[in-house]
Steps between C-alpha positions, in 0.01 A plus 500: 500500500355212690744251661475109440814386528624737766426685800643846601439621850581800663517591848638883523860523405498083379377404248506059462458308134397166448514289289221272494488244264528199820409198231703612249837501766423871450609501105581805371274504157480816287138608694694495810786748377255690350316528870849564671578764245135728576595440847855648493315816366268484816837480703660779269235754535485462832722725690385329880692189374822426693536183445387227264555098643380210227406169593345176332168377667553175676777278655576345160633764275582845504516501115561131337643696191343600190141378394701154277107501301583859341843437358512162272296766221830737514683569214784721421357821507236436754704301710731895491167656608378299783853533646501885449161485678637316768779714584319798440285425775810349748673811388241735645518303816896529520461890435176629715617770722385274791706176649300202357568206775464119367310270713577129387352197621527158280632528179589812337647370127538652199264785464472468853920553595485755253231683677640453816853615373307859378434527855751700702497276797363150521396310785474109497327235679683220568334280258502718226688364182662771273606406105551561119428190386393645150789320324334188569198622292761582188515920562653692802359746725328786334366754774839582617636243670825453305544894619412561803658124668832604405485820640384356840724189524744548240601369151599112626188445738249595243613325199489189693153562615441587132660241283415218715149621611538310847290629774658679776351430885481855752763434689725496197359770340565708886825366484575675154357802521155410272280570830575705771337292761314155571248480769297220574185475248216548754717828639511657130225743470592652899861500395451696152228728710726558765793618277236720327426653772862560597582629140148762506596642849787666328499823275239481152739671282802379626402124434447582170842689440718226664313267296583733185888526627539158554264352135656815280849525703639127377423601140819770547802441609630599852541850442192561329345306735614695798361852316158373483493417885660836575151621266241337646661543849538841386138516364315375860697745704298804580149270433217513757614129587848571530394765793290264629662273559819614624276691747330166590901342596601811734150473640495143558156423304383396201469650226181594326593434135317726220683440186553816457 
């Protein structure tokens, strides 16, 4: 499908959505999920993909939340569907085989933490601005925010962010574990491309299984946990990759990746 609202990009193993909506703080309306949702199927069926990073277009907003214009006309049961929708599409984020990376500059609320939060890593500008300030609208986050914060920063952390809706500045969101780095705003798109780089120089199919040990392993408990690594670990050995690139360490070279 044609993209308004977004652009995808790829550039061999890295592929880069954004979201483009710059006068609307980059709103997420219904069109926009839609958009993101045909593109995750362009990511899916594309077995080149290493590595997906989303941004926001512009120094004001990597996602300002969701589109406020869409959601006065919710009811009951459609207010249940457009959060479904919503988390369906976060969801497939949170699950591709590939490491999605978030790249935030300016505000990233509602909608827009949630997306970021789907994200395995985030990386923040130093004036971005992270929240769930849905309360103050009369509802609470529905595209997974009430989820996902509390398995990042725990239990107490999020239901303050939740209940009281305040806004939360990068360097306290570094300082509890919501972002995994700051880096000054006009340094954010080298920073993100340089740890994409860093992250694509490594084995195909052994980014995806640690992603895969690490997503699936803290729905077990230790033990179970522990069993899938020994799988996957088990499951690379012997691979085209593996010999590669334990030939490439004794050699002293790099190795030539294949994903195979």
């Amino acid at each position: 499908m044609p993209y308004e609202n977004i652009e995808l990009v790829k550039d061999a193993a890295l592929a880069w959505l954004t979201i483009k909506r710059p006068k609307a703080l980059n709103a997420l309306n219904f069109q926009t999920l839609d958009e993101m949702d045909a593109a995750l199927n362009d990511i899916e069926g594309d077995s080149a993909i290493g590595l997906l990073v989303i941004s926001g277009d512009g120094p004001k907003s990597f996602v300002a939340g969701a589109d406020i214009s869409e959601l006065p006309k919710l009811e009951g049961d459609s207010g249940l569907g457009a959060a479904r929708r919503g988390q369906g599409v976060f969801a497939r984020i949170d699950n591709l085989p590939p490491p999605a990376v978030g790249a935030g500059d300016g505000f990233a609320l509602g909608g827009g933490c949630e997306l970021a939060l789907a994200c395995d890593m985030r990386i923040a500008s130093d004036n971005a601005v992270l929240g769930l300030p849905e309360v103050k609208l009369g509802v609470i986050p529905g595209y997974g925010g009430t989820q996902r914060l509390p398995r990042l920063v725990g239990p107490g952390f999020a239901l303050e962010m939740v209940l009281s809706g305040r806004m939360v500045k990068a360097d306290e969101a570094l300082s509890v574990g919501l972002v995994n780095r700051v880096v000054p705003a006009e340094e954010l798109e080298a920073v993100v491309r340089e740890l994409a780089a860093q992250i694509l120089a490594n084995g195909p199919l052994a980014l995806r299984a640690g992603k895969e040990a690490v997503k699936e392993g803290l729905q077990h408990p230790l033990g179970g946990g522990l069993e899938l690594e020994a799988r996957l670990f088990g499951s690379l050995c012997g691979t085209a990759d593996q010999k590669e690139g334990m030939s490439a360490f004794l050699e002293k070279r790099k190795a030539d990746f294949k994903g195979e």
